[in-house]
N, C-alpha and C positions, 0 to 999 in steps of 0.2 A: 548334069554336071556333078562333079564326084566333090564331092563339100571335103572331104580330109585332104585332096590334090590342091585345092584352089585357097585351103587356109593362110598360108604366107600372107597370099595379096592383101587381106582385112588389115585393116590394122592394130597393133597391140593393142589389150587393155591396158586400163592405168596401174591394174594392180600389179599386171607383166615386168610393165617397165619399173615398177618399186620395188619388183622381188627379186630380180633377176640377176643370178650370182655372176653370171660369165659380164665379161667388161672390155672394150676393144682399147680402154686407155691404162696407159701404165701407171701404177702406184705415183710415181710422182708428178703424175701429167694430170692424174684426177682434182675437177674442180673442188674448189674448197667453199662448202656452204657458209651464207654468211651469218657469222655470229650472234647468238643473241645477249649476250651476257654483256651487261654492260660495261660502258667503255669507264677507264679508272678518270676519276674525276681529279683536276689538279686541284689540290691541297687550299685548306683555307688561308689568307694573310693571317700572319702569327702577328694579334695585338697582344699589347704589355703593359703596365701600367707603372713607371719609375719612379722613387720618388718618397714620399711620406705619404706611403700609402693609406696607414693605420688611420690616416686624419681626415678621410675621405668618411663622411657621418651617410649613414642613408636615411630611406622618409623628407627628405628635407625635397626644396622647389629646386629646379635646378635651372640654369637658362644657357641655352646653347647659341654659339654666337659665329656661326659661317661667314665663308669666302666676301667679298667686298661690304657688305652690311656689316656684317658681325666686324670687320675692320674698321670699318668706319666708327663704329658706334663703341668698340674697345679703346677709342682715341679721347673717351671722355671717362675711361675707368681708371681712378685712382691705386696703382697697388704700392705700398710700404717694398721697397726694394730687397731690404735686409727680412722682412716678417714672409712679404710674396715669395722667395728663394726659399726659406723654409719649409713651407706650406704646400710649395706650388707642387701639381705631379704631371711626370711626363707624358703625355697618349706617344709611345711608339708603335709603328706600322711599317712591319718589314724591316727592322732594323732603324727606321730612319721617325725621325719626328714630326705626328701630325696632327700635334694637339697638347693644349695645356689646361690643365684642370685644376683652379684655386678653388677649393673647399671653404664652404661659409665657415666662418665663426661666431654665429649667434642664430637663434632659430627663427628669426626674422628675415635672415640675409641667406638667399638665394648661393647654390654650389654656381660660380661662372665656370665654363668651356667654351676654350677658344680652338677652334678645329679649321683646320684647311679642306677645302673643295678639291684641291691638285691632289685626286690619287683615282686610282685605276678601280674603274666598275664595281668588279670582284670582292674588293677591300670593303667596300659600303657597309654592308650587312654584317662582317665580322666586329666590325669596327663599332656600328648604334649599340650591337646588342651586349657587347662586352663591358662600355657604357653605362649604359642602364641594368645591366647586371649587377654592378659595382653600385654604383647610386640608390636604387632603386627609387627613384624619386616620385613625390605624393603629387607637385605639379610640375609637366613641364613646358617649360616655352623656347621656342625654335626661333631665331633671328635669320633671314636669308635674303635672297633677292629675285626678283622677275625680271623679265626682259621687257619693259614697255611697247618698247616698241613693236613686239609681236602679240601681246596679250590682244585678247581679243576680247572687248569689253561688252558687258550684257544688252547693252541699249545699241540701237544701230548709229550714234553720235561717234563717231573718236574720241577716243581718251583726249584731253588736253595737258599737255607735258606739264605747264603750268599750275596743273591740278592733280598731276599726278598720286592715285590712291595709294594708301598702305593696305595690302590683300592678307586675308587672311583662309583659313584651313583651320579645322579645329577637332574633336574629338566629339559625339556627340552628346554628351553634357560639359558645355565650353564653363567656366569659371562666368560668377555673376560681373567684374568687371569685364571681361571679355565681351557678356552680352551688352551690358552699359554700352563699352565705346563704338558698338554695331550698331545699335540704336541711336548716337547722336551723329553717325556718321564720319568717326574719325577711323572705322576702320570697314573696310567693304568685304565681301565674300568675295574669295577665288572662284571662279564661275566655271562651268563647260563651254563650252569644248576645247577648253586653255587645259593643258597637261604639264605636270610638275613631277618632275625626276630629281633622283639624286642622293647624297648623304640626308638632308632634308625631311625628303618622304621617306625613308628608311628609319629614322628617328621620330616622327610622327606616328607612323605604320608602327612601330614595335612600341611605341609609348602606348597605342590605343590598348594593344593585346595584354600592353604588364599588369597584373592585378595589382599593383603598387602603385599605378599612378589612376589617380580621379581624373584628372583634365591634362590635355595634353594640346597646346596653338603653336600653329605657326604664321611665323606674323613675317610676311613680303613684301621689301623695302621694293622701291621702281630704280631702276639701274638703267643708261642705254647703250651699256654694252651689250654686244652679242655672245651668247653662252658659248662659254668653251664644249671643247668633244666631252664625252663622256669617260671615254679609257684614254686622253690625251691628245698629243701632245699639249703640257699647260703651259700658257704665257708666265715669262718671272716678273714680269710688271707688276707695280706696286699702287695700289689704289688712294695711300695716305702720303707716299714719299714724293717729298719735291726735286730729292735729290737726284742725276743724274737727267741723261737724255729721253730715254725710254721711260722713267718714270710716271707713270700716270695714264700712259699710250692704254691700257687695258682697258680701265675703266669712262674714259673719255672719249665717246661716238661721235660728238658734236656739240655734245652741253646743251641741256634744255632751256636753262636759260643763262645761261655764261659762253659762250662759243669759246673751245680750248680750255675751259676750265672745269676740269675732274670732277670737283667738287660741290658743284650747284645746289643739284637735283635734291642732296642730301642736306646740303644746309638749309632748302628753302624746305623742307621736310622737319627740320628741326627749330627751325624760328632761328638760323641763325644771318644775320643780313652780311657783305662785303665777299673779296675774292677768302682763297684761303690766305692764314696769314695775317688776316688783317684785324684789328681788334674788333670785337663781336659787339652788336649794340647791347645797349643797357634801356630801352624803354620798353614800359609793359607792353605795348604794341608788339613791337619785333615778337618779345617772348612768350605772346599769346597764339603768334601766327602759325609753329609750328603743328602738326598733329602729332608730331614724337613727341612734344613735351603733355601733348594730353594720355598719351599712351603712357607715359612715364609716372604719370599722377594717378594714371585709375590703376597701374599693376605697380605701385611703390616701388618704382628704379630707385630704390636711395643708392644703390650701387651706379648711376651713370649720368654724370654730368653735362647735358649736351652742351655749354661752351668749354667746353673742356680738350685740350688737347697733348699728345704726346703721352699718352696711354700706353704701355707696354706688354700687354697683353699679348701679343703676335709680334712681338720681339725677335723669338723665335725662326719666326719664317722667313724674315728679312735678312736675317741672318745667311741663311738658308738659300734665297735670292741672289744675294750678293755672290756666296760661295757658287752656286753654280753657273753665276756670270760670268765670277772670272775663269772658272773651268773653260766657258766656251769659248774665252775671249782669248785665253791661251791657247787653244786648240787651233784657233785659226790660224797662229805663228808654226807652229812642230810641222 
């Protein structure tokens, strides 16, 4: 057989078909290989800092105080109306406000942040490390919440709602009250295979890396509401307000031990006894019973009053709330 007659039949090599000038597709018919060059990333959230800026000290503790915990426990922080306006600086995120940062004034007393959980994934990370940029702070402590109801606790017993723990996360040289109140048991390790997302770990996570901060906890109030999505849509329900119908719908699953009432889980966490509302007892009992008030003693809360109410700290959001209620509420008339 005649080898140069019968070469068609073979098939091309590969080098053939990569060198090969002639082409049976038209210029604009030819495939287009797919690109390697990366795709352009969308833009980071533009945070801001508004406000008396100059008054913002760093080195100092700072305590950060999230979505219904951090609300909760802002409801026992005293601010001066006329000094707090002064002092106070705005966290905006995208234009819009998502956070308020009162700067200590003595170097005893802790920087507070009051920061919203209601924002989109992406923003998290702009948002800690812009933060702690500005802070630099020597300790930090993290205020947030867990879902109870889905933590999966180390021992194969059930959590009992009633005993509900305060979890903690920490840095790997925690603050020696930190290890105190692990050891007497007022605060438990966040365990595996339970996962914590969010503004939270994002704040924790970049407190470990800051070389400015020695210790960095975060301390995990039990909540039985079920966590919001991550990139939204967020509930405008309010965790502290009594006012209106929806009020309180968020944070109220069923009440651990109040049925319908929001507020249990956290008062019996803080030694404080009755519905909300109602005057708070006054015997050393009740006010030995909470373990927030032993948390408060071994890390010197002088800043947070747990029978303390009408805090305005997250003033702000409510605000905020309200406005885009009525947005919706008008939308449904047009």
């Amino acid at each position: 057989m005649d080898y140069e007659q019968n070469a068609h039949l073979a098939a091309a090599p590969a080098y053939a078909l990569e060198s090969d000038s002639e082409s049976d597709w038209d210029d604009d018919e030819l495939p287009r290989p797919h690109s390697t060059a990366a795709k352009e990333l969308a833009p980071d959230a533009a945070v801001t800092l508004e406000g008396s800026v100059e008054g913002l000290s760093k080195g100092r503790e700072a305590v950060f105080l999230l979505g219904e915990a951090g609300e909760r426990l802002a409801q026992g922080v005293r601010l001066d109306d006329d000094a707090a306006s002064l002092r106070a600086v705005k966290v905006v995120v995208d234009g819009e406000q998502a956070g308020l940062v009162l700067p200590a004034t003595s170097d005893a007393q802790p920087s507070l942040v009051f920061l919203s959980t209601a924002l989109p994934l992406a923003s998290l990370h702009p948002l800690a490390s812009t933060l702690l940029e500005r802070l630099e702070p020597s300790v930090v402590t993290i205020v947030s919440s867990y879902h109870l109801a889905s933590y999966i606790p180390p021992s194969q017993s059930a959590a009992s709602t009633s005993t509900a723990p305060i979890l903690s996360l920490s840095s790997p040289f925690p603050s020696p009250a930190v290890t105190q109140l692990r050891s007497t048991g007022s605060l438990q390790p966040f365990t595996t295979p339970n996962l914590h997302h969010g503004l939270a770990s994002s704040l924790l996570a970049l407190s470990h890396l800051s070389p400015s901060t020695s210790s960095a906890t975060l301390l995990l109030l039990p909540t039985t509401t079920p966590p919001q999505p991550l990139n939204g849509p967020f509930s405008l329900a309010s965790p502290v307000s009594a006012a209106g119908g929806s009020a309180g719908t968020l944070y109220d699953a069923g009440g651990p031990t109040g049925m319908s009432d929001p507020g249990a889980l956290f008062r019996e966490l803080a030694g404080i006894a009755g519905r909300a509302g109602a005057r708070p007892a006054s015997t050393a009992r009740t006010r030995r019973a909470g373990p927030l008030r032993q948390v408060k003693a071994a890390l010197a809360w002088e800043w947070w009053n747990p029978d303390g109410q009408g805090g305005k700290g997250f003033e702000w959001l409510e605000r905020q709330r309200r406005d885009k209620r009525r947005e919706q509420a008008g939308s449904m008339y047009m």
